[in-house]
C-alpha positions in Angstrom: -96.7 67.8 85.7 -93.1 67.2 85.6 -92.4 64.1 87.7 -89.5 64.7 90.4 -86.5 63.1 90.5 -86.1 61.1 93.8 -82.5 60.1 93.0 -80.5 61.7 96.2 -77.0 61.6 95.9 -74.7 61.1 98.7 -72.6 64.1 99.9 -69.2 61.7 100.7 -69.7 59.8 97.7 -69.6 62.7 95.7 -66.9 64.3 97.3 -65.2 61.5 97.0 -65.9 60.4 94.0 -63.8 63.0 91.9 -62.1 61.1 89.7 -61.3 57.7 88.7 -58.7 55.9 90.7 -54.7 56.3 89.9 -52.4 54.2 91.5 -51.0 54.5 95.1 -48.2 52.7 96.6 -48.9 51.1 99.7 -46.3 52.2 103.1 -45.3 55.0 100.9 -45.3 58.7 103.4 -46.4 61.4 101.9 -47.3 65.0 102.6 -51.3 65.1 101.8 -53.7 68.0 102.6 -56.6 68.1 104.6 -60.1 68.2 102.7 -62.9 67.7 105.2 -62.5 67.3 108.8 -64.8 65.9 111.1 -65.0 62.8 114.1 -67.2 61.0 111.7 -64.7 61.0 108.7 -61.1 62.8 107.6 -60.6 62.7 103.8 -56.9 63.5 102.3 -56.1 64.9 98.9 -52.8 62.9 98.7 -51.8 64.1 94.8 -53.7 61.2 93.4 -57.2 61.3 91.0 -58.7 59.9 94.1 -59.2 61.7 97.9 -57.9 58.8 100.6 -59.9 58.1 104.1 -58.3 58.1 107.3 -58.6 54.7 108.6 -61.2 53.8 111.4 -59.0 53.0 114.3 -57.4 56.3 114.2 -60.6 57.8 113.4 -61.5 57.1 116.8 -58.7 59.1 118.2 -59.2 62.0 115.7 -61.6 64.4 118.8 -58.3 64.8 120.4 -56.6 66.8 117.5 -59.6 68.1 116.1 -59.1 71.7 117.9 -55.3 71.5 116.4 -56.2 70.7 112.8 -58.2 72.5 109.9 -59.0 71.8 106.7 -56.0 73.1 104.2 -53.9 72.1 106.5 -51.2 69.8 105.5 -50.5 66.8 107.4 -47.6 63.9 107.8 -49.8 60.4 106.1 -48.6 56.7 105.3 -50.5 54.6 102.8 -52.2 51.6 104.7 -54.2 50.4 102.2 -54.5 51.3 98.3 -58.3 50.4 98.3 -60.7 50.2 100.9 -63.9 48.2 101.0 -65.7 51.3 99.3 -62.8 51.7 97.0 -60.9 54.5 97.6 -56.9 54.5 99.4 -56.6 54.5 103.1 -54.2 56.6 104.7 -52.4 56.3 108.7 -51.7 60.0 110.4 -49.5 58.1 113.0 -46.4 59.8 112.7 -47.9 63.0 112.6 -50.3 61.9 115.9 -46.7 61.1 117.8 -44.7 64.2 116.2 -47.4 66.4 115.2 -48.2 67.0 118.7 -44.6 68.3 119.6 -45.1 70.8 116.6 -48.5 71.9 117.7 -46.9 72.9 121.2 -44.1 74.4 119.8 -46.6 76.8 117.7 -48.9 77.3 120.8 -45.5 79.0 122.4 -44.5 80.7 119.9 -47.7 82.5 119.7 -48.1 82.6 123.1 -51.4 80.2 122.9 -53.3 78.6 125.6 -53.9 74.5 125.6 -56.0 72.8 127.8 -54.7 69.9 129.8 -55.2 67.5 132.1 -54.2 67.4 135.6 -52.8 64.6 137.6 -51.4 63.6 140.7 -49.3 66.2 142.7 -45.6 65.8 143.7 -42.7 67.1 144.1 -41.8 69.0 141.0 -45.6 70.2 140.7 -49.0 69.1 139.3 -48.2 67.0 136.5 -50.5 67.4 133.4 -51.5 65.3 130.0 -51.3 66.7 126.8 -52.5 64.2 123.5 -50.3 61.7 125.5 -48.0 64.2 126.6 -46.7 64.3 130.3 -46.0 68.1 131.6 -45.7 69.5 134.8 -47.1 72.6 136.4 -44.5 73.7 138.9 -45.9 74.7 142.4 -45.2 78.3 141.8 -47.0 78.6 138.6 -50.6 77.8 139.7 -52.8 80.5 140.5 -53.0 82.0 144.2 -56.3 79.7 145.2 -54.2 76.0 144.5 -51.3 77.1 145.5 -51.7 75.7 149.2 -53.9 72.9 147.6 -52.2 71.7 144.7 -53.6 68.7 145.1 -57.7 69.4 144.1 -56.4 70.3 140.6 -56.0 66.7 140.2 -58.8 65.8 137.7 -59.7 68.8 136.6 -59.1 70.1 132.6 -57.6 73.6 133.1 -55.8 75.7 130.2 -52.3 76.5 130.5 -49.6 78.5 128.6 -46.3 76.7 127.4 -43.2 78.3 129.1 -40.9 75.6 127.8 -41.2 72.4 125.2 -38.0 70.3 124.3 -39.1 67.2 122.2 -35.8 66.1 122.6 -35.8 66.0 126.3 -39.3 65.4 126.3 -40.1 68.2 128.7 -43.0 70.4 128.6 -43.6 73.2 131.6 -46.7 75.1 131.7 -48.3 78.0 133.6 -51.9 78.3 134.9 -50.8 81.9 136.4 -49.8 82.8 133.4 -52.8 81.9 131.8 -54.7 83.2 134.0 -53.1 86.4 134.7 -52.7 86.7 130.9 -48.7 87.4 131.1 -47.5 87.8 127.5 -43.4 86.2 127.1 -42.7 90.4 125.9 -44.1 91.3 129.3 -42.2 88.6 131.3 -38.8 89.2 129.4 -39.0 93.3 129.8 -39.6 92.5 133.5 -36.1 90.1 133.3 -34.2 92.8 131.8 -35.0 95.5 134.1 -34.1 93.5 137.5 -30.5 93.8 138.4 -28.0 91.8 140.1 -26.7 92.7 143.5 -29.8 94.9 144.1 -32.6 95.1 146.7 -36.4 94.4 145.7 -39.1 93.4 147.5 -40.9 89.8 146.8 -44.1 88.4 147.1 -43.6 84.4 148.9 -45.5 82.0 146.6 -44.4 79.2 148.7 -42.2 77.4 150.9 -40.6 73.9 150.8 -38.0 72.1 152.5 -35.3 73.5 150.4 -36.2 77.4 149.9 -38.8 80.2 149.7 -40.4 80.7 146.3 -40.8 84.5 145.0 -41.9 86.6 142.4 -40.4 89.7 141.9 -41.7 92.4 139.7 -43.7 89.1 138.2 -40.3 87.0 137.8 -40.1 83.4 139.5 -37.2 83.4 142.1 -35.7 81.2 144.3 -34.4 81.8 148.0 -32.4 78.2 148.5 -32.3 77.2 151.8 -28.4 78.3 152.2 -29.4 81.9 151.1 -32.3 82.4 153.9 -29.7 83.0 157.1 -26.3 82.9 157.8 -26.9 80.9 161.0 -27.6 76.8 160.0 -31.3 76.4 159.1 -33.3 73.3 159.2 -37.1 74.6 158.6 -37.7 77.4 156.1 -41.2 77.4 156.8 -39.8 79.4 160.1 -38.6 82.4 158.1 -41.4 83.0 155.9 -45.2 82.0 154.9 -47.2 82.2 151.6 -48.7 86.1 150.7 -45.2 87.6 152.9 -43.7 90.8 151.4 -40.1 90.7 152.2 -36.5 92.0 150.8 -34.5 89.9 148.6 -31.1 90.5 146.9 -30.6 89.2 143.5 -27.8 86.8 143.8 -27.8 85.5 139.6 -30.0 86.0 137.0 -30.6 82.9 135.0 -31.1 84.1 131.5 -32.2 80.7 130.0 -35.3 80.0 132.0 -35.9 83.8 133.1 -35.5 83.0 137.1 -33.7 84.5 139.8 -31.6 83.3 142.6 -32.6 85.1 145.5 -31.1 86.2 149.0 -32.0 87.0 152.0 -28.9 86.6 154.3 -27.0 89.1 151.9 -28.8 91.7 153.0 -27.2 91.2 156.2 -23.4 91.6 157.6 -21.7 87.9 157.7 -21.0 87.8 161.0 -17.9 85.6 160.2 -16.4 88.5 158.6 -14.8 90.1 162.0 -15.1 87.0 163.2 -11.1 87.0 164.9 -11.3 90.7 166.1 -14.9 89.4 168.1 -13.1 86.5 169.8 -9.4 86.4 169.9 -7.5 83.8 170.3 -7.8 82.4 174.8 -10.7 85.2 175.2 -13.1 83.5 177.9 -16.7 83.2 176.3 -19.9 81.5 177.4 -20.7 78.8 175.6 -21.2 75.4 174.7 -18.3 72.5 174.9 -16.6 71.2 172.0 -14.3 68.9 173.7 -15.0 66.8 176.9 -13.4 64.1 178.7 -16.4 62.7 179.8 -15.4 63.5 183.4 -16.8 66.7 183.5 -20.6 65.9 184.6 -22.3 68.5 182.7 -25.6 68.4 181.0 -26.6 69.4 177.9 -27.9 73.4 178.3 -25.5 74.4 181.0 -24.3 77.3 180.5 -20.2 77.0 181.0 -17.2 79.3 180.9 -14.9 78.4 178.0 -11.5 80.0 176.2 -11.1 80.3 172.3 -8.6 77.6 171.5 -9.2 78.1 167.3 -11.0 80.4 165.0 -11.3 78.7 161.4 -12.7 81.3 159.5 -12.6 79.6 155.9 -14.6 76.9 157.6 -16.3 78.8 159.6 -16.0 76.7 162.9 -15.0 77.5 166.4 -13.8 75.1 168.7 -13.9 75.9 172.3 -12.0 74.2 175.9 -13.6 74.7 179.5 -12.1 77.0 181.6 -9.7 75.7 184.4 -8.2 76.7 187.3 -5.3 75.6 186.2 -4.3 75.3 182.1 -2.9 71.7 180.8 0.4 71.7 179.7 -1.0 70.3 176.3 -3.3 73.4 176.0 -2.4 75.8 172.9 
């Protein structure tokens, strides 16, 4: 009977174990490629008779950017050590853990990709996301019709997103849950863009309301009605004028080509009633109204109703000022 060989022989030793050592330089950056891939181990084929290991402390970080990397894959690596304990080089993916991460977005938006993120605290630019190390923002009008009055319970929670902008430079990166969700292709979004026109009439869909404007979509673009678009008269409380799920008419003030968003009216759709504002109320034409200018002898209160003449119409600045009728005009009066 043939005896069996019990001589096993180690999978990573073998693997590793392809040639006999040639010489690295330590600190030097190179370009290596990725040969096995896992949280237990990374190994490198860095141009040398030797594969290289990727050193423990990072290895312990390596789950993070195991769904972005693949084996083949080439990767940004410094030389930390020429020989390990076991013998063979080690290698630090540092740069490419702070720069690869950028280039990894940047691919997810070209192709339109989802990434999974997680959420923080809620303020006023939106729910503000974590990506590898990255901090995003959702804006309010990009979450999904169920957070949208409760930003605030996505914080916690791992949701995936698509990338509408990423600018290393600025560090910025915006992302959509809606769109995500909704599964709105950039094509789709830009078509949309092209087809709405300025100076035209559409109705919009309120996604929300904040102290300084009503939030839109329109045909599936974001808009913004800013708080000096809603009325012609002086308004203090948007809320007042329109409430999330509201169908109402807009007119497309600018189109802002860069980020795909609208500026939005609602006071255009109207007649500026400072327009014929002289032919209304001529100049000494007696009006009810309130007083501009008091001598503090009159004893009135604030809410009576009073008699008063047009002393001035200012038109550019849209002011009117206003003197009580008298039985008798001052000499001073003009």
């Amino acid at each position: 009977m043939k005896k069996k060989n019990t001589t096993q022989t180690n999978p990573m030793e073998a693997l590793l174990q392809k040639a006999p050592f040639a010489r690295v330089k330590k600190n030097a950056d190179i370009e290596a490629t990725i040969i096995s891939l896992s949280r237990k181990n990374v190994l490198f084929d860095i141009g040398a008779k030797a594969y290289a290991l990727l050193g423990e402390k990072e290895l312990r970080e390596i789950s993070t950017y195991l769904p972005y990397l693949k084996e083949g894959q080439t990767a940004h690596v410094r030389i930390i050590a020429e020989e390990s304990k076991e013998g063979y080089p080690v290698v630090s993916m540092r740069k490419f853990f702070e720069q690869g991460k950028w280039e990894i977005l940047k691919a997810k938006k070209d192709k339109e990709e989802e990434i999974e993120v997680m959420c923080g605290e809620y303020g006023k630019g939106g729910v503000f996301v974590d990506f590898m190390g990255i901090r995003g923002v959702i804006p309010k009008i990009q979450l999904t019709e169920n957070f949208l009055n409760s930003p605030e319970k996505l914080s916690g929670q791992k949701i995936k997103v698509k990338i509408l902008e990423v600018d290393e430079k600025k560090n910025r990166l915006v992302v959509s849950q809606k769109v995500a969700a909704l599964n709105i292709s950039q094509k789709q979004l830009h078509e949309e863009f092209e087809r709405i026109e300025v100076g035209k009439t559409y109705k919009a869909k309120v996604l929300g309301v904040s102290e300084f404007g009503i939030f839109c979509e329109v045909a599936g673009v974001e808009g913004l009605i800013h708080i000096s678009e809603i009325s012609w008269e002086k308004v203090m409380n948007p809320s007042g004028y329109a409430k999330v799920g509201d169908d109402i008419d807009v007119s497309v003030v600018e189109k802002n080509t860069q980020d795909l968003k609208l500026n939005l009216s609602i006071k255009r759709l109207s007649i500026d009633p400072w327009e014929k504002i002289e032919e209304a109320y001529p100049q000494d034409k007696e009006v009810d109204g309130h007083i501009s200018k008091l001598t503090g002898k009159e004893n009135l209160k604030i809410g009576d109703k009073i008699k008063a003449y047009i002393e001035k119409v200012d038109k550019r600045s849209r002011k009117m000022s206003l003197v009580l009728t008298q039985k008798e005009r001052p000499v001073t009066y003009r």
